[in-house]
C-alpha positions in Angstrom: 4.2 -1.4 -1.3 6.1 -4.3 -0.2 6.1 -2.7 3.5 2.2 -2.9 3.0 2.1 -6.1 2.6 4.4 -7.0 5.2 2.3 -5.1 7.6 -1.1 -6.4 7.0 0.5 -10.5 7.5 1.7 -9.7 10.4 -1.4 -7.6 11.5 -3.5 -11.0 10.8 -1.1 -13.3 12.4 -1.7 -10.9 15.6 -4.8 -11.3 15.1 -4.9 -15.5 14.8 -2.6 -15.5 17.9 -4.6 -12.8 20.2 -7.7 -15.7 19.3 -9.6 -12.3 18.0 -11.9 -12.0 20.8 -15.0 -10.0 21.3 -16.3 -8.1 24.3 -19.1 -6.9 22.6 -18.8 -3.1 21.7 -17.2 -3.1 18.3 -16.1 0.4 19.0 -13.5 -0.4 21.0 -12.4 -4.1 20.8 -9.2 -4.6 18.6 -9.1 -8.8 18.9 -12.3 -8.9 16.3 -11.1 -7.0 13.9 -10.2 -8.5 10.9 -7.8 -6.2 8.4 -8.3 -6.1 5.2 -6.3 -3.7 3.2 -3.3 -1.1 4.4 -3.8 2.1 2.0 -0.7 3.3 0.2 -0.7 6.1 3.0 -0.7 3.3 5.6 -3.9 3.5 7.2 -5.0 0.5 8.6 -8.7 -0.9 7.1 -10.4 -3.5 9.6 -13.9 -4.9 9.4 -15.9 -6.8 12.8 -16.0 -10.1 12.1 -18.6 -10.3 14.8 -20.6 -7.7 13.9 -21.6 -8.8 10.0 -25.7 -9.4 10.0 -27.8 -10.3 7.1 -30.4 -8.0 6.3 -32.1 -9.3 3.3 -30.3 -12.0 0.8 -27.0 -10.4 -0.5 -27.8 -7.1 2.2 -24.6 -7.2 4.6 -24.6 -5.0 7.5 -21.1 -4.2 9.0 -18.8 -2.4 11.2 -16.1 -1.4 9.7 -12.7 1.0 11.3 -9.7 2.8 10.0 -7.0 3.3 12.1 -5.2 6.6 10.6 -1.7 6.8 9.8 0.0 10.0 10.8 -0.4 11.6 7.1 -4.0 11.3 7.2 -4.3 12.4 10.5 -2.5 15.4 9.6 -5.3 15.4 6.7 -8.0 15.5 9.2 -6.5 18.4 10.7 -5.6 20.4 8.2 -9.4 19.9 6.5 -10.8 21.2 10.0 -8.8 24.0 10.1 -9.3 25.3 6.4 -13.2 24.7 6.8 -13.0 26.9 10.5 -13.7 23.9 12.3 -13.6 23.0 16.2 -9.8 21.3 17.0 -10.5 20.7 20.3 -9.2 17.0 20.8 -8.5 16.9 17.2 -4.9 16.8 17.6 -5.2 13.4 19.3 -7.4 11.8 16.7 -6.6 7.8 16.0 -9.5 5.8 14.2 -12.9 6.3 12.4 -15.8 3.1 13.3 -18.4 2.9 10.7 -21.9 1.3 10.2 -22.6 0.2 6.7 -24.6 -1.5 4.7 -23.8 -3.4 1.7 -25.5 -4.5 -1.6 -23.5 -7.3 -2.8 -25.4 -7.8 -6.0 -25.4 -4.0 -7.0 -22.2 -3.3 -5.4 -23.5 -0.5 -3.1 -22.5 0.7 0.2 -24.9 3.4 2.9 -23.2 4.4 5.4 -25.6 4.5 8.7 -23.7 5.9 11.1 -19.9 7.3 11.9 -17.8 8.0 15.3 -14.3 9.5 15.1 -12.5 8.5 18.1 -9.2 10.0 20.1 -6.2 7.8 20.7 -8.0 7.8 24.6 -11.6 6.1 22.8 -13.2 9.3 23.4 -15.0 10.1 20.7 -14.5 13.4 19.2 -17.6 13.2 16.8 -20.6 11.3 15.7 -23.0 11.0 12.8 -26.2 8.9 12.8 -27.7 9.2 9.1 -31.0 9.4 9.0 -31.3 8.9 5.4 -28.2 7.4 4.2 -27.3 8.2 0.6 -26.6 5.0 -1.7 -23.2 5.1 -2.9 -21.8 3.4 -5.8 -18.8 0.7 -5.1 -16.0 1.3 -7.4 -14.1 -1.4 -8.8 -10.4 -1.9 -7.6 -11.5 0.2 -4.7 -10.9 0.0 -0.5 -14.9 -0.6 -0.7 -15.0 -3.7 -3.4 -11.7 -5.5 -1.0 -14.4 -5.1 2.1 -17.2 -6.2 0.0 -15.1 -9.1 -1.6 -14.5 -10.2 1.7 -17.6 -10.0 3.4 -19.9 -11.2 1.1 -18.3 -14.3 0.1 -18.9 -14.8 3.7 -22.1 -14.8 4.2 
């Protein structure tokens, strides 16, 4: 745990000293992301700093990205492989960018759309929700850190 925390200072000193830069395509700019939690498997948790928008009063809109560690991508693999899906490119999966929307009052999250990218920014697949499903935010959850630190933002 302690390695955690070590990890995510430093990540946000590199971020202070890089002057977190945008170029504009959240997808694929590192200097605007902001971390905000390393899991207990040590995936990486970022928001776009530069990419929060106001919907409605207490309605965020964000980008948010995981950078996997190697267990999870392992995960990701193992999941397509039980469920007999495609691999191709799979093997050189690196981060997940999400579009969310968040209810700070109610503590909700939608999730709009999702692109699962290869170590190369290709992406390997991509979901555009239609109708995104309303999810609850738990408390003490990955969700309530981003919403904690978003909505007292803005």
């Amino acid at each position: 745990m302690i390695q955690n925390k070590i990890l995510f200072i430093l990540l946000g000193i590199l971020c202070v000293f890089t002057g977190c830069s945008t170029d504009g395509k959240p997808e694929k700019n590192i200097g605007s992301w902001v971390p905000y939690l390393v899991s207990e498997n040590d995936s990486v948790m970022y928001y776009d700093r530069t990419r929060i928008t106001k919907v409605r009063p207490k309605i965020i809109q964000v980008w948010t990205k995981i950078t996997y560690s190697k267990e999870m991508k392992d995960k990701h693999t193992q999941y397509r492989k039980d469920n007999s899906l495609p691999l191709d490119g799979w093997e050189k999966l690196d981060h997940v960018i999400n579009f969310e929307e968040l209810d700070c009052v109610y503590m909700t999250r939608k999730r709009m759309e999702k692109i699962y990218y290869s170590d190369k920014d290709e992406i390997l697949q991509k979901f555009d929700y239609n109708h995104p499903k309303i999810t609850n935010i738990l408390e003490n959850s990955s969700d309530q850190v981003l919403l904690d630190k978003v909505c007292l933002k803005n």
